[in-house]
C-alpha positions, 0 to 999 in steps of 0.5 A: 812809071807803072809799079810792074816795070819798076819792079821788073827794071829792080829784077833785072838789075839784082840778076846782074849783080848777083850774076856778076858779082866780084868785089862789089858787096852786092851779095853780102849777107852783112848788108842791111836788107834795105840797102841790098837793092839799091846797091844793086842798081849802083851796082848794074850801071856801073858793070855795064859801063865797065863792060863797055870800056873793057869786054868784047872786040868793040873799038875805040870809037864804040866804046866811047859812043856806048858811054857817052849814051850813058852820059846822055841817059844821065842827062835825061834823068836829071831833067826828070825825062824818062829813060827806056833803059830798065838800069835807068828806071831803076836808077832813078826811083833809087837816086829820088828815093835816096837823095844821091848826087847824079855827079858820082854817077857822071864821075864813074862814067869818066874813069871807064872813058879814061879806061878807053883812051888812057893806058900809062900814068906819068905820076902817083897824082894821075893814078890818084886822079883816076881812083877819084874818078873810078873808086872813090864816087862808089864809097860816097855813093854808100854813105849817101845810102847810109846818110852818112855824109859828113867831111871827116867820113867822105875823106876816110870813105876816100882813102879807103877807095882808092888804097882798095883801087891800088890794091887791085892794080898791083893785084893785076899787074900782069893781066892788065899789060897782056889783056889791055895794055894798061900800066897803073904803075906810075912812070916816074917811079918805074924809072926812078927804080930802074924798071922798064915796060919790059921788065914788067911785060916778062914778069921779072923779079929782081931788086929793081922790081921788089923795090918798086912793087914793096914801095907800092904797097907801103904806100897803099897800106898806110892810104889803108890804114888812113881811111880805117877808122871808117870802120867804127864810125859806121854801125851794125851790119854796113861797119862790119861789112866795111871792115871785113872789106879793109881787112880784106885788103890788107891782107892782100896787100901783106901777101902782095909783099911776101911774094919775094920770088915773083912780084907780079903773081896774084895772091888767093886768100885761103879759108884761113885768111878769111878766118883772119879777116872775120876775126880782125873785122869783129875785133876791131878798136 
């Protein structure tokens, strides 16, 4: 691989983080600068693989073909074939460079097909499952770049990844129904609350619905606060930047519950929250 298709292979994949950028902390001034580009790569192939699950007017069976050459592509690089893909070319100078295990990526690729094919979880044990899948392979792919990868920081790493993917599903309750059909909110305790598909569809707010949402963000707070410690185990820069993500969260999870009239709108943190963030980041213990 030549160094100018290399180089061009890592531009290409910045631009689409940066153009892209949501809660992946991509652009984050925090970040070690060494880390800023191959969290970028990270970053590209899995918006280009979420892209293929969710975004345009492309069927069932185009989505899954899109990700299954995904899955292929993968493939090639563990065979050390050469892929003409410039998230691929870069991807593999950074797995090579980083030593990261190509299952995290495979795993990634699992959740956005799960995405495709599955839209209602029967329990909080399948919900769980797919955070192992969709949110959890990001955390450990991170350690992996910070070489940081002990047990006690993969399972923080873990709690922290999926009480952040709870966190965004009841942050989108509503547009996940309307857009995609999609209820992460697991069935058994929708019915053991008394709520039904419907309720949710027409955003109704009642006890029932406080009680179910209220029980949901209980429980990711204390995944949250199970994975905190994460926090001060990592140094510098990547402890700080972690810590403003956990931070973050639980903030939106604090203003989740105190939506008492409707459940299912989706909370902005203002410059004060940030504020909040900032300060309970740095003073952490």
């Amino acid at each position: 691989m030549d160094k100018e298709t290399l180089q061009n292979a890592y531009k290409e994949c910045l631009n689409m983080a940066m153009s892209h950028y949501e809660n992946f902390p991509v652009a984050s001034r925090l970040l070690p600068k060494h880390l800023r580009m191959p969290i970028a790569v990270i970053y590209a192939f899995a918006r280009r693989a979420d892209d293929f699950a969710d975004e345009g007017n492309l069927s069932q069976e185009e989505r899954m073909a899109a990700l299954d050459d995904f899955s292929n592509k993968l493939h090639q690089l563990e065979k050390n074939e050469a892929v003409d893909d410039f998230t691929f070319i870069a991807l593999a100078d950074v797995i090579k460079q980083h030593q990261l295990p190509i299952s995290l990526f495979h795993d990634l690729l699992t959740a956005f097909k799960m995405d495709v094919t599955k839209t209602r979880y029967a329990n909080f044990g399948e919900v769980i499952e797919y955070c192992r899948y969709s949110a959890n392979p990001v955390g450990r792919l991170l350690l992996h770049l910070n070489k940081k990868t002990d047990e006690k920081s993969l399972g923080y790493s873990d709690a922290i990844c999926s009480a952040l993917q709870l966190t965004n599903f009841l942050q989108d309750i509503s547009q996940d129904i309307e857009e995609s059909n999609r209820i992460y909110i697991p069935q058994d305790e929708m019915e053991h609350c008394g709520v039904s598909e419907d309720d949710i569809r027409n955003k109704v707010t009642n006890s029932a619905t406080r009680k179910l949402i209220e029980f949901q963000i209980r429980r990711t707070l204390k995944l949250m606060q199970a994975g905190a410690p994460l926090g001060k185990v990592l140094k510098g820069r990547m402890g700080l930047e972690l810590r403003m993500t956990i931070m973050g969260g639980s903030r939106v999870l604090y203003k989740l519950n105190q939506q008492y009239d409707d459940v299912f709108s989706r909370p902005r943190l203002n410059k004060w929250d940030i504020v909040w963030i900032i300060y309970k980041a740095i003073r952490a213990k």
